[in-house]
N, C-alpha and C positions, 0 to 999 in steps of 0.2 A: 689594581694592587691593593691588598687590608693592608691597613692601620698594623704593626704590631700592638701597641696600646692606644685602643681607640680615644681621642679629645688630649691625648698627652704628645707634647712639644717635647719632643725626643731631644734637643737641643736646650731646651731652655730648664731641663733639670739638673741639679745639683750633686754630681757623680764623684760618691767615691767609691774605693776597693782597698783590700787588705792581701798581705801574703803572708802566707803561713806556711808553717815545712811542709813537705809533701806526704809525709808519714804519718801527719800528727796535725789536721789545720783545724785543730780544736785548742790550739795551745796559744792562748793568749799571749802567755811571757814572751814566746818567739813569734810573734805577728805583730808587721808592720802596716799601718796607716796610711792612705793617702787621701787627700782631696784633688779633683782635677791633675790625678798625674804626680801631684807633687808633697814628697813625704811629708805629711806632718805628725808624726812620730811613731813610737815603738814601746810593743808591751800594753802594758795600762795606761800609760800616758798619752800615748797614740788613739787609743779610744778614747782618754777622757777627752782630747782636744777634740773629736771628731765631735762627741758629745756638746760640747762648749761651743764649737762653730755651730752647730744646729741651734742652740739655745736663743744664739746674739742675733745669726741672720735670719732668722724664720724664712729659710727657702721655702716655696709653697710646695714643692717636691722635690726628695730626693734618691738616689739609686745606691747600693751599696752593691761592687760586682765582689766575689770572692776568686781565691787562687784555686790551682787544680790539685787534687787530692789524690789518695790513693782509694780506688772507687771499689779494688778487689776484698779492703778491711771491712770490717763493721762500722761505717760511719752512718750518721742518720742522712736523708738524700739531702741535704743542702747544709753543710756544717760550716760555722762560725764563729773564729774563737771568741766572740761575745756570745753566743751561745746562753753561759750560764749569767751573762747581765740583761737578756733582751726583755728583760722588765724597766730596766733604765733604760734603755737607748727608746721602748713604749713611750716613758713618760715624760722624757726630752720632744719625740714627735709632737703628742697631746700638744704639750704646753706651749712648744712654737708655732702649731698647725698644721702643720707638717706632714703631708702626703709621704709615705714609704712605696716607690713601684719596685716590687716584688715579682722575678722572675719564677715561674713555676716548675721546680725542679722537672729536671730530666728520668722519664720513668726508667 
C-alpha cells in the first residue's frame, strides 16, 4: 500500500476546514472556521483565530480541508475564502514553522 503523503503522520497533524456557501466559497463573510471539528469562528474572525492558533501552538504541520463548491462556475481549482489573505496565513506558517499539507486539486 503508498503512503498517501510520504514521512507524514496522517494522524498527528493539525486539521482544520472551513464552509463556505455553495455558490460562492470565495466569500469570507459567510465562511465558517473549524479546528478538529470544532467551530472556532465565522467570517474574519474565524480566520483570524485559525491564524492565532497557528501563531501560539507552532503545530509542525497542518491541513486545511475546504467545503464543496459549485465546480460548473468559474472558480480557480481549489478556492478559499482566504484566498485574497493567503499572504498572511504564508507568514503565520513561516514564523511558527509550520508545514501547510496541501492536497493537489482535482484536474
Amino acid at each position: 500500500m503508498r503512503e498517501p503523503f510520504p514521512g507524514v503522520d496522517m494522524f498527528s497533524v493539525q486539521a482544520y476546514h472551513w464552509t463556505a456557501p455553495y455558490d460562492n466559497p470565495v466569500n469570507l463573510i459567510k465562511a465558517s472556521f473549524f479546528c478538529e471539528g470544532r467551530l472556532i469562528g465565522r467570517s474574519t474572525n474565524g480566520f483570524e483565530e485559525m491564524l492565532h492558533q497557528i501563531a501560539r501552538d507552532h503545530p509542525k504541520q497542518i491541513f486545511i480541508l475546504g467545503s464543496l463548491f459549485d465546480t460548473s462556475r468559474s472558480f480557480p481549482p481549489d478556492p478559499a475564502p482566504y484566498d485574497d489573505h493567503r499572504d498572511r496565513l504564508d507568514m503565520v506558517l513561516k514564523a511558527a514553522r509550520t508545514d501547510f499539507v496541501e492536497l493537489c486539486p482535482m484536474p
